[in-house]
Backbone as a ProteinNet text record, in pm:
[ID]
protein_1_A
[PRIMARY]
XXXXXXXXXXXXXXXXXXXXXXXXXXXXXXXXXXXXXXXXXXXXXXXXXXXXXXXXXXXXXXXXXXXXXXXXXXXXXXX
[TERTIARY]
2887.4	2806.4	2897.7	2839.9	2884.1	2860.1	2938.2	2846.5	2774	2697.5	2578.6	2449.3	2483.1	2323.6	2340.1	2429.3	2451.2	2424.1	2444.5	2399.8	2242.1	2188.5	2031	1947.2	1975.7	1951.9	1983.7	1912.8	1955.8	1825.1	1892.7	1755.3	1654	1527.3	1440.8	1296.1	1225.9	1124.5	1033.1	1034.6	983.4	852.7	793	681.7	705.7	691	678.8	600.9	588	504	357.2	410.9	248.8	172.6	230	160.6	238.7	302.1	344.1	458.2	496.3	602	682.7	844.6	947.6	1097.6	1119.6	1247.9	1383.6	1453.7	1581.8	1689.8	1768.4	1862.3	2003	2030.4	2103.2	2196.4	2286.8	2370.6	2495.1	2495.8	2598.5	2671.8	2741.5	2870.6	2871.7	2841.9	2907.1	3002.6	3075.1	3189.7	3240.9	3220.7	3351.7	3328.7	3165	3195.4	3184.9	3172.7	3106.9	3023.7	2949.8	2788.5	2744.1	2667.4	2573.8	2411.6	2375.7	2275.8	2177.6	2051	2006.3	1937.4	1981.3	1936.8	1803.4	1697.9	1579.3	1505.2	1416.4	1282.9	1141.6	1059.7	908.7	904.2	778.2	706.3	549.2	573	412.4	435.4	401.9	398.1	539.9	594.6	671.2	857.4	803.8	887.1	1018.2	1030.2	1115.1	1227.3	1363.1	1473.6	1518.6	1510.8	1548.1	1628.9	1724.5	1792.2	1778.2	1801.5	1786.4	1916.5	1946	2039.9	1989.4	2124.9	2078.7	1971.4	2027.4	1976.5	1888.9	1807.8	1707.7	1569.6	1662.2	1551	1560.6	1652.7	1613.2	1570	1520.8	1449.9	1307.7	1303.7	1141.3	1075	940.4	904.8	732.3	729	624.1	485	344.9	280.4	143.4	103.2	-63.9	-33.6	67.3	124.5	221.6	253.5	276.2	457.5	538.5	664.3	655.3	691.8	687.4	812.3	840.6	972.6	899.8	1013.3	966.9	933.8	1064.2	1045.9	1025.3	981	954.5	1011	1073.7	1113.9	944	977.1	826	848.2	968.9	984	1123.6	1168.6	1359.2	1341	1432.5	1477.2	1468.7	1381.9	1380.9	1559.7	1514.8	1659	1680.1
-700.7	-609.9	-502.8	-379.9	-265.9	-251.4	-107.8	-72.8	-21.9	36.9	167.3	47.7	-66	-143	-123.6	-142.6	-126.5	-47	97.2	240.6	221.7	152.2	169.2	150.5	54.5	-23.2	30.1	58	135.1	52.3	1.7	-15.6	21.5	-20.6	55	-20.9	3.4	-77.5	-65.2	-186.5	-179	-267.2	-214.5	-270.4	-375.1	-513.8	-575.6	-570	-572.1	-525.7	-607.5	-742.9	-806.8	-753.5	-678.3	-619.6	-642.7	-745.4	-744.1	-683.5	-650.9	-579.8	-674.4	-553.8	-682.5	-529.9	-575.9	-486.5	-535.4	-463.1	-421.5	-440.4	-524.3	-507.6	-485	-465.5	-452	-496.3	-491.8	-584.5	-676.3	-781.1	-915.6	-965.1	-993.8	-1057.9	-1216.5	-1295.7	-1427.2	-1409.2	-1552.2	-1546.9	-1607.3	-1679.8	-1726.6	-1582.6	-1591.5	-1501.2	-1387.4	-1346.8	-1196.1	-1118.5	-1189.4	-1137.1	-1082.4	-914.7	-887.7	-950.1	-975.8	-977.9	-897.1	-895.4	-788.1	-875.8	-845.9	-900.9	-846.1	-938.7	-851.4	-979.2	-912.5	-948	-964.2	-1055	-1083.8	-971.8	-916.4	-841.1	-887.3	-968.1	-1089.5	-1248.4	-1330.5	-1478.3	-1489.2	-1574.8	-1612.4	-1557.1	-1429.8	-1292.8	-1335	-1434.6	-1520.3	-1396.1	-1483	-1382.7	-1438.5	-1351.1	-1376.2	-1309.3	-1387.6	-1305.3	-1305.7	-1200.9	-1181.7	-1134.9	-1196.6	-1086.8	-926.4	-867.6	-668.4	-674.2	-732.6	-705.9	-755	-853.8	-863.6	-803.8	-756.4	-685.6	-565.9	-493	-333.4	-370.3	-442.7	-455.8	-372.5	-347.4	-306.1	-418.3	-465.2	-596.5	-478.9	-562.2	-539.2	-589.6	-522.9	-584.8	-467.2	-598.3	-506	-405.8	-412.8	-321.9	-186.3	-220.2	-149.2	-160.7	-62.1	-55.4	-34.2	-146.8	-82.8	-166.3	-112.9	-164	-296.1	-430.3	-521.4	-460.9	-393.5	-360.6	-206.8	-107.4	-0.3	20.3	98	139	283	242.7	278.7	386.8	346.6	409.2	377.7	486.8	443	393.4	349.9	285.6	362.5	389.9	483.2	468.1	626	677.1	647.3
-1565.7	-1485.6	-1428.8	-1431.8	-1379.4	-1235.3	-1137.2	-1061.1	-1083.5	-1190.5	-1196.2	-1149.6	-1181	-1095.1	-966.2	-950.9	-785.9	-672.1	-800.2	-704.9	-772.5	-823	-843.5	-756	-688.4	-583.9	-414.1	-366.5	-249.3	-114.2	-14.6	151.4	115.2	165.8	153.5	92.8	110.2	86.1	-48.6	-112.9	-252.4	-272.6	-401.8	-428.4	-570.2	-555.6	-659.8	-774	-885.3	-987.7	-964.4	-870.7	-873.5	-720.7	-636.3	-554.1	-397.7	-392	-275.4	-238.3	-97.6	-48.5	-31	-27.2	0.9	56.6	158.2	229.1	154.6	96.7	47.8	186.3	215.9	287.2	239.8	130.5	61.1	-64.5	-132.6	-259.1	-167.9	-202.9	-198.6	-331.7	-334.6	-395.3	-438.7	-548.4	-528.5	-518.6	-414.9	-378.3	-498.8	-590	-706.5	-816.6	-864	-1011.6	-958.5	-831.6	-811.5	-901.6	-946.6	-978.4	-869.7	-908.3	-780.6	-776.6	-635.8	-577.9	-531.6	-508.4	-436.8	-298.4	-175.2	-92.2	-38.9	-15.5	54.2	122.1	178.7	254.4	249.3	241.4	196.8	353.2	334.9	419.4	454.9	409.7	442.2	492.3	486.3	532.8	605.5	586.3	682.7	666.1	590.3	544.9	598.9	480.3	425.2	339.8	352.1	287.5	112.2	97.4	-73.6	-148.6	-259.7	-344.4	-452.8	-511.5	-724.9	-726	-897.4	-967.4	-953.5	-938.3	-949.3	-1108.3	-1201.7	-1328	-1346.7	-1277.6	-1280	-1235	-1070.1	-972.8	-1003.9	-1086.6	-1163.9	-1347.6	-1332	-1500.9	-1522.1	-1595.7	-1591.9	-1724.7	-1694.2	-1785.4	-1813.2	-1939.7	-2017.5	-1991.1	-1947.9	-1869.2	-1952	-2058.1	-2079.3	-2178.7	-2251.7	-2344.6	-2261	-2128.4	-2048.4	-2022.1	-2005.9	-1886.5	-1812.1	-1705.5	-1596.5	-1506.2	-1412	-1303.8	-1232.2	-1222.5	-1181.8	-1031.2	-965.2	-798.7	-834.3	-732.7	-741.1	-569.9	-577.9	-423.1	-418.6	-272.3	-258.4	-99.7	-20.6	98.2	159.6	182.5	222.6	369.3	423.1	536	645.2	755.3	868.5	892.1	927.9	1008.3	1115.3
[MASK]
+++++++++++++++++++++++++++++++++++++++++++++++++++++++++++++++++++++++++++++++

């Protein structure tokens, strides 16, 4: 893995391809392989914290004969 996932990925609030929101707090590091992470936030129920691979959470998947981005940033991070 490169950084160019890394700069893909920026704060900010995204839309999951199945509809729900989820806050971007930013990329993390494993500590042995240093694989990146994308750290974020459920924005509903008990908006719970979660992590993906970068390469996963910038994929775009096939949906209905369709491309489209699994996350979609949707609104940056108030100033």
């Amino acid at each position: 893995m490169n950084g160019e996932e890394y700069m893909m990925i920026r704060p900010g609030r995204y839309r999951h391809y199945k509809g729900r929101e989820y806050e971007v707090i930013g990329v993390a590091r494993h500590s042995e392989t240093e694989e990146e992470f994308v750290v974020y936030r459920a924005l509903y129920g008990d908006f719970g914290l979660w992590i993906r691979p970068t390469l996963m959470f910038s994929e775009t998947i096939l949906i209905e004969g369709r491309s489209i981005p699994r996350f979609q940033l949707i609104a940056d991070p108030p100033s």
